[in-house]
C-alpha positions in Angstrom: 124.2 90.3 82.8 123.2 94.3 82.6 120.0 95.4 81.3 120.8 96.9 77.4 121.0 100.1 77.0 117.3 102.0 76.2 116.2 104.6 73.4 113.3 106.6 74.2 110.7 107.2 70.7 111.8 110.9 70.6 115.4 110.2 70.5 114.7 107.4 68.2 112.7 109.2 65.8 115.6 111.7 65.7 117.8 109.1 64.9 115.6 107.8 62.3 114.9 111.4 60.4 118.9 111.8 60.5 119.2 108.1 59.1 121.5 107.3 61.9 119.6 104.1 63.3 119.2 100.8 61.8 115.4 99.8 63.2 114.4 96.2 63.4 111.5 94.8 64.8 112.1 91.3 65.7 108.2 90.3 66.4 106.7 87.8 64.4 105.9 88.1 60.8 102.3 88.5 61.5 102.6 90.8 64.3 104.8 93.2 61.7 102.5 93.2 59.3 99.3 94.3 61.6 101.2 97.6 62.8 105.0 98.1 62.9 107.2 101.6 62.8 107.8 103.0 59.4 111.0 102.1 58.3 111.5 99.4 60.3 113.3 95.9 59.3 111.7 92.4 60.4 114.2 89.7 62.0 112.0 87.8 63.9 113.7 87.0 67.6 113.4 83.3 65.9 115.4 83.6 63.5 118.0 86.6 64.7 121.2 86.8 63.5 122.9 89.6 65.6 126.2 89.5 62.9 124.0 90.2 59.6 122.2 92.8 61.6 125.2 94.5 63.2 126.9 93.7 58.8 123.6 95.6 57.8 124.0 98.4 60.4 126.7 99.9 58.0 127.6 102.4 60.9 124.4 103.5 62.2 123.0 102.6 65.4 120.9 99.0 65.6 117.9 100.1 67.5 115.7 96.7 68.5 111.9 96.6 69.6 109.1 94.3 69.9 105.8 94.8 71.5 107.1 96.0 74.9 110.6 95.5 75.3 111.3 91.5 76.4 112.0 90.1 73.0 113.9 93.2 71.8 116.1 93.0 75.2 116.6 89.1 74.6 117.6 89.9 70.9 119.6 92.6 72.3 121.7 90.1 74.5 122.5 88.2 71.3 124.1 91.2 70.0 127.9 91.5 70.6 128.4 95.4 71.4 126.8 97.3 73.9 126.5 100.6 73.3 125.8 99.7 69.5 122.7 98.1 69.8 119.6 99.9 72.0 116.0 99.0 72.7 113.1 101.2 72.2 111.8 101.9 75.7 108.7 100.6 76.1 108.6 98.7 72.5 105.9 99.4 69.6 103.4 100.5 72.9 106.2 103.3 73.7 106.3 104.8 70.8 102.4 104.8 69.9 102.3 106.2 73.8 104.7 108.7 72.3 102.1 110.0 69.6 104.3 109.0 66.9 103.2 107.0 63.4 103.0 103.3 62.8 102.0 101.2 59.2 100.2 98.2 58.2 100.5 95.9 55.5 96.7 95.0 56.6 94.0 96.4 54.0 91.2 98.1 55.8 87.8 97.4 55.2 87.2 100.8 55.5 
């Protein structure tokens, strides 16, 4: 089996401002509500159902990421098309790396 296909953050966030990519984060629930990428969807790896995500896709790409990239490239495997679905390079830790924004559902104290 080939490794899937990788997105880097910057092509992903270009994908994501064009609202060409389908993102889904398929961490735990309590992982995605500590710090996850705006706009992303949770289907937990658990739980991942690779024909409602590729139904949901509606056309855009299905872009898949965890913390680092092993979940997201398991998930990924699930998937039927290659090609369609990618993994963020590097996961959540890529793209923070990257400079680029996360979100909480966590209330600060602050």
């Amino acid at each position: 089996m080939s490794p899937p296909a990788e997105i880097d953050a910057e092509a992903l966030r270009r994908l994501l401002d064009a609202d060409s990519a389908l993102l889904v984060d398929v961490r735990e629930k309590e992982e995605f509500e500590e710090e996850r990428i705006p706009g992303a969807r949770l289907v937990p790896l658990s739980a991942f159902d690779a024909a409602a995500i590729a139904a949901a896709a509606r056309g855009r790409t299905v872009v898949l990421y965890c913390l680092s990239g092993k979940r997201a490239s398991q998930a990924a495997a699930m998937a039927a098309a290659p090609g369609v679905v990618l993994v963020l390079k590097g996961g959540i830790m890529g793209w923070t790396a990257a400079g680029l924004p996360t979100e909480s559902s966590c209330r600060s104290a602050h």
